[in-house]
C-alpha positions in Angstrom: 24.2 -15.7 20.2 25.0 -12.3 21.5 25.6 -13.5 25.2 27.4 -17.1 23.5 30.1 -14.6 22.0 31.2 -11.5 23.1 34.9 -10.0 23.7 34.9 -7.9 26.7 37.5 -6.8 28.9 35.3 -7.2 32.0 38.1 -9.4 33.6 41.3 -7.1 33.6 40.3 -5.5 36.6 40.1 -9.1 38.5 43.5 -10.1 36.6 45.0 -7.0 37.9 43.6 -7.6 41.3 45.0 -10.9 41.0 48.5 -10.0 40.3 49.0 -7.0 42.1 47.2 -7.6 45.0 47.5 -11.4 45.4 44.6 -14.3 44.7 42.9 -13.8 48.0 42.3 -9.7 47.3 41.3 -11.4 43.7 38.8 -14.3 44.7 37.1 -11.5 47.1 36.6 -9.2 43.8 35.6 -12.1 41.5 33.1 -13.1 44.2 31.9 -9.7 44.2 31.4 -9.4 40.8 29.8 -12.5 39.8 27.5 -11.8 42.4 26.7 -8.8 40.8 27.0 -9.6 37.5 24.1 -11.9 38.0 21.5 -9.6 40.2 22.2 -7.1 37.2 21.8 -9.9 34.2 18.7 -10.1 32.0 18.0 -13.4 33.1 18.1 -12.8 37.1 19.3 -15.6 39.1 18.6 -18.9 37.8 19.7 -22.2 38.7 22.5 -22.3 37.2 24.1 -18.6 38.8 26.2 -19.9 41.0 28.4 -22.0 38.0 28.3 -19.0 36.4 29.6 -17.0 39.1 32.8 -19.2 38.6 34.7 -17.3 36.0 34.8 -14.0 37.7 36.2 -15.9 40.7 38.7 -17.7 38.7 40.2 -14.7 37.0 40.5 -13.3 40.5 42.3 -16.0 41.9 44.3 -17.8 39.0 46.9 -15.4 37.4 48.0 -14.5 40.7 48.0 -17.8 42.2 49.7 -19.6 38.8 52.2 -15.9 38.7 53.2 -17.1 42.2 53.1 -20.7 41.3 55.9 -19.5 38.3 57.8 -18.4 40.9 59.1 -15.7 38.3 57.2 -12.4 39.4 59.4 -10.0 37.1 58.9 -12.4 33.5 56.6 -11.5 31.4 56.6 -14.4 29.8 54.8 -16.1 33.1 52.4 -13.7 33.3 51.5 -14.2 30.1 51.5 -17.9 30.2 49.3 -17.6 33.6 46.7 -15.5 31.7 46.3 -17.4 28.4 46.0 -20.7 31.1 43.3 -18.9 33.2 41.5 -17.8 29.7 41.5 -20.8 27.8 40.4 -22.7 31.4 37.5 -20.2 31.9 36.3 -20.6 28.8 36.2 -24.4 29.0 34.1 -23.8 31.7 31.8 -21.7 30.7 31.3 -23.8 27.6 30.1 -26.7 30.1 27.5 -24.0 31.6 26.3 -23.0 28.5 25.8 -26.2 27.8 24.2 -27.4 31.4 22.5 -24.2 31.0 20.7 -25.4 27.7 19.7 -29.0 29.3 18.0 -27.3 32.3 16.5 -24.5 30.8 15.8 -27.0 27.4 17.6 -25.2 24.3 18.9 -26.4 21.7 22.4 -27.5 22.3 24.0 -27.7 18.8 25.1 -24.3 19.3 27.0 -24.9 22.1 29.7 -27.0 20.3 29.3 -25.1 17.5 30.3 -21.8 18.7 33.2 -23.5 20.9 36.1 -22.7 18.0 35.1 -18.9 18.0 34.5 -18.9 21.8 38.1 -19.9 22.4 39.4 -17.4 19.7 37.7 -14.6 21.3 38.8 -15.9 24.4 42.2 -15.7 23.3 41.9 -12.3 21.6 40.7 -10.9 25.5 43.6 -12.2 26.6 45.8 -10.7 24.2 44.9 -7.5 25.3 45.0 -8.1 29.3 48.4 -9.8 28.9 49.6 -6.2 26.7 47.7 -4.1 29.5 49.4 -6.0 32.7 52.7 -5.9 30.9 52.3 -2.0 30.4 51.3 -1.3 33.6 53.4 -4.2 35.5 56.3 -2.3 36.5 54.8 1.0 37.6 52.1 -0.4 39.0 54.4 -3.0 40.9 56.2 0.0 42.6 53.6 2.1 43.4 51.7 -1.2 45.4 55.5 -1.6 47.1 55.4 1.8 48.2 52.2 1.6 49.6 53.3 -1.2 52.2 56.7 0.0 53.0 55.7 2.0 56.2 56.7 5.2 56.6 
């Protein structure tokens, strides 16, 4: 259950990729550390790596993309929206991969379903706290990235 439900902030560094420094800069990071994420895991690389290697990518790519897609850079409220979408998405998928995960590698899948209600909680609790933490930093952190490409 441990690795079925966790909150973890391990994704505000790809959601701030994504927003500051666009989706491409953020599928680049995601790819990175999915990779990594599963050369370091306990189980290796199984089968099924590559699906999970999806929700790193996704939180690199998607709150940029749907901020962009919003159209409405300086509102809050769009960012917000575009990370409770990518959280509640990514966790939809990982669902399915636990679940595909428990057919290939034959576990029990009961717990799947039954830890979905708490999984989208936490879900939502993580994103909470990266929506407050890119909301913080948005402004500052938008001019400091502007200076950077104004050339001198």
């Amino acid at each position: 259950i441990t690795n079925v439900i966790k909150i973890t902030i391990y994704a505000l560094p790809l959601v701030m990729c994504s927003i500051f420094l666009g989706p491409g800069v953020g599928v680049l990071a995601g790819l990175v550390e999915g990779l990594i994420a599963q050369l370091t895991s306990k189980f290796g690389i199984t089968i099924t790596a590559p699906l999970w290697m999806i929700a790193p990518i996704l939180w690199g790519v998607l709150p940029g993309l749907l901020n962009k897609l919003f159209k409405k850079e300086n509102n809050y409220v769009f960012i917000i929206l575009s990370i409770i979408i990518t959280a509640l998405l990514i966790t939809g998928i990982n669902t399915l991969v636990i679940y595909l995960d428990s057919k290939i590698m034959d576990y029990p899948t009961e717990l799947t379903w039954t830890i979905m209600f708490s999984r989208i909680g936490l879900s939502l609790a993580s994103a909470a706290i990266y929506c407050v933490i890119v909301c913080l930093t948005y402004k500052p952190l938008t001019k400091f990235f502007k200076s950077k490409k104004e050339p001198k």
